[in-house]
C-alpha positions in Angstrom: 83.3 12.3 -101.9 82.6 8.7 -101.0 85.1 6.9 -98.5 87.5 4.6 -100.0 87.7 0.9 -98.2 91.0 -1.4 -98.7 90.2 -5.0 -99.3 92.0 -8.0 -98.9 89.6 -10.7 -99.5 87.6 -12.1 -102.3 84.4 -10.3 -102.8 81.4 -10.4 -105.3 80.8 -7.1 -106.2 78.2 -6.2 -109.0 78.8 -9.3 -111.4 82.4 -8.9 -111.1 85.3 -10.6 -108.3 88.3 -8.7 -107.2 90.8 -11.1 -106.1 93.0 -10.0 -103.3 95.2 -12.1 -101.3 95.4 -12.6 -97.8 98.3 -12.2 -95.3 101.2 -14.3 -95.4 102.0 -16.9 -92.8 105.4 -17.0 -92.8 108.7 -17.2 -89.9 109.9 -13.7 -91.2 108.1 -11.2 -89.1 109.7 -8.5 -91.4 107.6 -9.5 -94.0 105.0 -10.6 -91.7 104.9 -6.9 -90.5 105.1 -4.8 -93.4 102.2 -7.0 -95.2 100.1 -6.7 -92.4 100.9 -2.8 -92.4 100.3 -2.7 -96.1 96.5 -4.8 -96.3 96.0 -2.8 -100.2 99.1 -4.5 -101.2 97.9 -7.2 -104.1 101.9 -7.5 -105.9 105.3 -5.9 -105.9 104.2 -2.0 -105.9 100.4 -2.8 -106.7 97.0 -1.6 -104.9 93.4 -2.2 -105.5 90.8 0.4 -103.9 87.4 -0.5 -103.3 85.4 2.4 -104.1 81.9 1.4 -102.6 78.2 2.2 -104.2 76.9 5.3 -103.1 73.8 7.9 -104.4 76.5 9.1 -107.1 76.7 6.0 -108.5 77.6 2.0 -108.3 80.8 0.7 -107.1 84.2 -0.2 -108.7 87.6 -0.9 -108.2 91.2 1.2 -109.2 94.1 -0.2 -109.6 97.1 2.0 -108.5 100.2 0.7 -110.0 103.9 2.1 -110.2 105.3 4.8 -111.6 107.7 5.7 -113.7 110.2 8.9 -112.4 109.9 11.5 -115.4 113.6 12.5 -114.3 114.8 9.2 -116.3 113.5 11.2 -119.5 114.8 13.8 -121.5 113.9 17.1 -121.5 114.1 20.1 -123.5 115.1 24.2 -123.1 111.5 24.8 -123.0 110.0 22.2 -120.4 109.0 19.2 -122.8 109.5 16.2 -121.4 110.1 13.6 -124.5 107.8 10.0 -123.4 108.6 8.5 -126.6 112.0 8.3 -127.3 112.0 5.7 -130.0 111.3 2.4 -127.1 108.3 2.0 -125.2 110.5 2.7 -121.5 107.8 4.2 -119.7 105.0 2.3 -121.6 102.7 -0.1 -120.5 98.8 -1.5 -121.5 96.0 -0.8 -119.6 96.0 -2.4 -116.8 98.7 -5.1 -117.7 102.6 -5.0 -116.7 103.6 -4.9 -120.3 103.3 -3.8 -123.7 100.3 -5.7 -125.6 102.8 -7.1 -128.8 100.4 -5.3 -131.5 101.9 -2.5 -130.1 105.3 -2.2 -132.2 107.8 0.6 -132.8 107.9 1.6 -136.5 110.8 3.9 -137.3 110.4 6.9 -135.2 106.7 6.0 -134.5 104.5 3.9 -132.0 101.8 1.9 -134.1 99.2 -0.5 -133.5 98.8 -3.3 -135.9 95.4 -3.4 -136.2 93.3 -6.9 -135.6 90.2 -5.6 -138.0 88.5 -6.5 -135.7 87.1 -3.5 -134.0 88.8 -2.1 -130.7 90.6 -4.0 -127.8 88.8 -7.5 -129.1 92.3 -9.9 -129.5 94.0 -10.5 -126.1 97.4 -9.2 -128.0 95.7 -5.8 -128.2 94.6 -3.3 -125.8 95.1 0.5 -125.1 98.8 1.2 -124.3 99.1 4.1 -121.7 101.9 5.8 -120.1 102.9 5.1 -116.8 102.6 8.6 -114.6 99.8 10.6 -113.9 99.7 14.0 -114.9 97.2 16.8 -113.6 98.5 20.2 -115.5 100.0 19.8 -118.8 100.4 20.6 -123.0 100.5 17.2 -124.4 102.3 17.2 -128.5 102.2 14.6 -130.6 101.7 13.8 -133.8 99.9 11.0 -135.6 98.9 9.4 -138.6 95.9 6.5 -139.7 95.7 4.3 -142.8 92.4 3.9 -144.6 90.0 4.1 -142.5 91.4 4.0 -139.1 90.1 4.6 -135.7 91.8 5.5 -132.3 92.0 8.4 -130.0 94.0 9.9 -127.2 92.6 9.6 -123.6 93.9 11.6 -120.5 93.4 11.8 -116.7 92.2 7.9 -117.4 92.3 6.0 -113.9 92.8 2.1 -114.1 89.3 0.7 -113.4 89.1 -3.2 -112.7 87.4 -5.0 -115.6 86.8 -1.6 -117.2 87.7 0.0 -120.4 89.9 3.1 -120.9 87.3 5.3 -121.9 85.0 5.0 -118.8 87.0 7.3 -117.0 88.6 9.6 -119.8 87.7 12.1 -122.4 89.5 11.0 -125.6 90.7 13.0 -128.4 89.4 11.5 -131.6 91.6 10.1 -134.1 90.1 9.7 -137.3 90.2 8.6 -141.1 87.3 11.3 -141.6 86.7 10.6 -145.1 86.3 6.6 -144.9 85.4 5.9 -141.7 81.7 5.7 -140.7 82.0 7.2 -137.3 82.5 10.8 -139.1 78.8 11.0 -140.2 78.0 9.7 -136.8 77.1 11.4 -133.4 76.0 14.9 -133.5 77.2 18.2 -135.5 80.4 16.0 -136.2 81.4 15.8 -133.1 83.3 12.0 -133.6 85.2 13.6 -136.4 89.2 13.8 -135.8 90.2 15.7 -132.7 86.6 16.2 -131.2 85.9 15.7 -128.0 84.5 12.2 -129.2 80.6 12.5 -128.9 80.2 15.5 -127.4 81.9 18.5 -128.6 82.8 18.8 -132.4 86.5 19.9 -134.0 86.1 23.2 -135.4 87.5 24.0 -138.3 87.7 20.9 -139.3 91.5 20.2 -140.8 92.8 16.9 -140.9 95.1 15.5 -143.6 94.1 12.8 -145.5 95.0 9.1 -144.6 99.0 8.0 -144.7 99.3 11.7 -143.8 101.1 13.1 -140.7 99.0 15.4 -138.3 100.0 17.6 -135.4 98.0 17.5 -132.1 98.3 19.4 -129.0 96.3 18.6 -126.0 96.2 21.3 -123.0 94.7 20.6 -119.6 95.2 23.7 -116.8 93.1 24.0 -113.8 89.7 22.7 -115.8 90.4 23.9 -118.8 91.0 21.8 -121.5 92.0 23.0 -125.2 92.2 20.3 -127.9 94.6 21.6 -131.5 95.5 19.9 -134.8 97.5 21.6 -137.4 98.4 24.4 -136.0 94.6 25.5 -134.8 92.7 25.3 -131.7 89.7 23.5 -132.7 88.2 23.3 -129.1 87.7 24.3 -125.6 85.7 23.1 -122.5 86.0 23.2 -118.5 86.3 20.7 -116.5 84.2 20.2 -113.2 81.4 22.4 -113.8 77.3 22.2 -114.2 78.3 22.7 -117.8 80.7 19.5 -117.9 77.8 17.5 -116.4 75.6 19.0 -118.6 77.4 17.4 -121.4 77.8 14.2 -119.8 74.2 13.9 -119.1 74.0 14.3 -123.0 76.0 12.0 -123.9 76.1 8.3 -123.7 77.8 8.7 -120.8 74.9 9.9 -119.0 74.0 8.9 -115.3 70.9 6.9 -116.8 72.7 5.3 -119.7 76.0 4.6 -118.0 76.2 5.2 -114.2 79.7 4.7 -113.4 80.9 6.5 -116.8 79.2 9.3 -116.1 80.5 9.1 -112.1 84.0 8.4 -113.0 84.3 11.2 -115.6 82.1 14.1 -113.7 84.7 13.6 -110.9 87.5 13.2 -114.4 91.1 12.6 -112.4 89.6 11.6 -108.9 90.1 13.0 -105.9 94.1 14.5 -106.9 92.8 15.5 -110.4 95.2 13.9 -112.3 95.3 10.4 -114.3 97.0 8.6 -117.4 97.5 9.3 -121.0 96.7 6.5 -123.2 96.8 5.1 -126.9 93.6 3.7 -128.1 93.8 0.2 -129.7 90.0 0.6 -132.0 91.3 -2.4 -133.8 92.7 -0.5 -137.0 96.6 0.7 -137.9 97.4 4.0 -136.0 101.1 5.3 -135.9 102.0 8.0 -133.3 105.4 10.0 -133.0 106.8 13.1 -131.1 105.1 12.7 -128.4 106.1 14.9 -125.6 104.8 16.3 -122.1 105.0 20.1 -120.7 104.3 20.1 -116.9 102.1 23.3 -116.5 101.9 24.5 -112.6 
């Protein structure tokens, strides 16, 4: 693995800047001290990691913020831990301190109000992720689109500076299969609801028509990862092996086509194998409910 450097400075770095500040000069050598003990520190609880260019691929930035302690939530007789429990506590966008406002509680649901305009493109949108990193775990949930609708559910996703979501996270396709255009797309139907999105096809295909509630499960353990809706298991791969980079080479998020994709996900969860689940704001109206976490050790 490549060796992570701290930074506290202002560098230029591959057509991007990461802004970091300096030390403080100040008369409190308390503060003074832990600053200068702390040179990561960028805010309150907030790092930035330099990951530098190596063979495997270019360099980039994560962004390690706080979080929250999954005692706070409720939990039930068989281990789920509830994430949504009808406010966004716990919630947060993509790399932002806050809920993006097209992200609006509707009932008993999470929904994104949809700008039209294809995903993350309005700066009141973005991905809306939960704030604590999971490794082993059965994520349930259940969701619904209108007319032709577009998201998808990511996990172990890092925070990458000036990055989307998706660069460092498989995503569970959520689909309108019958009106959106993406269905006929990518290969075998593998962009099709519940897919692995352009890689590894749903099968049997079974979701419910638009305006219509779904059920989803997805189950990471050790490398394996099984993706379900309604009821069936429509997919399994593993993790970390020459098969996973196999796939990755034969997707668009190959090494030649998209070096640091295909970096961040063959090594999916980093170094601690673990990362973020996230919402996908694709620019249409989504609605997600019941959304709760098993811990699986």
């Amino acid at each position: 693995m490549k060796k992570s450097i701290y930074m506290i400075c202002t560098l230029a770095l591959a057509g991007m800047v990461v802004a970091c500040g300096g030390q403080k000069k100040s008369s409190d050598q308390t503060a003074d001290t832990t600053e200068a003990a702390n040179p990561n520190l960028i805010a309150e609880g907030q790092y930035e990691k330099l990951i530098p260019a190596s063979d495997a691929g270019p360099a980039y930035v994560l962004v390690d913020k706080p979080q929250v302690d999954l005692a706070e939530f409720k939990t039930d007789a068989d281990g789920y831990i509830t994430i949504f429990d009808g406010t966004f506590k716990g919630w947060r966008g993509y790399l932002k301190d806050n809920v993006p406002p097209r992200w609006v509680i509707d009932g008993d649901a999470i929904k994104m109000n949809g700008s039209g305009g294809g995903e993350a493109q309005v700066a009141d949108g973005g991905d809306l992720i939960f704030s604590h990193k999971f490794k082993n775990f059965e994520l349930s949930f259940e969701w619904k689109v209108a007319k032709g609708s577009n998201s998808g559910i990511l996990y172990l996703a890092q925070e990458v500076k000036g990055q989307p979501i998706y660069i460092s996270s498989p995503e569970y396709q959520i689909l309108d299969n019958a009106n959106h255009p993406d269905a006929k797309l990518g290969k075998d139907g593998n962009r099709q609801s519940s897919s692995l999105y352009d890689m590894i096809p749903a099968v049997p295909q079974n979701s419910k028509p638009f305006g219509e509630w779904n059920t989803g499960t997805i189950m990471v353990y050790k490398g394996t990862v099984v993706h379900s809706q309604n009821g069936e298991n429509m997919l399994e791969y593993h993790l970390w092996t020459p098969q996973w980079t196999e796939m990755l080479q034969a997707s668009k998020f190959s090494k030649t086509k998209w070096p640091l994709a295909f970096e961040l996900l063959n090594n999916l969860g980093g170094d601690a194998h673990e990362g973020y689940i996230g919402l996908q704001d694709h620019g249409d109206d989504v609605w997600y409910r019941n959304i709760r976490v098993k811990i699986m050790e």
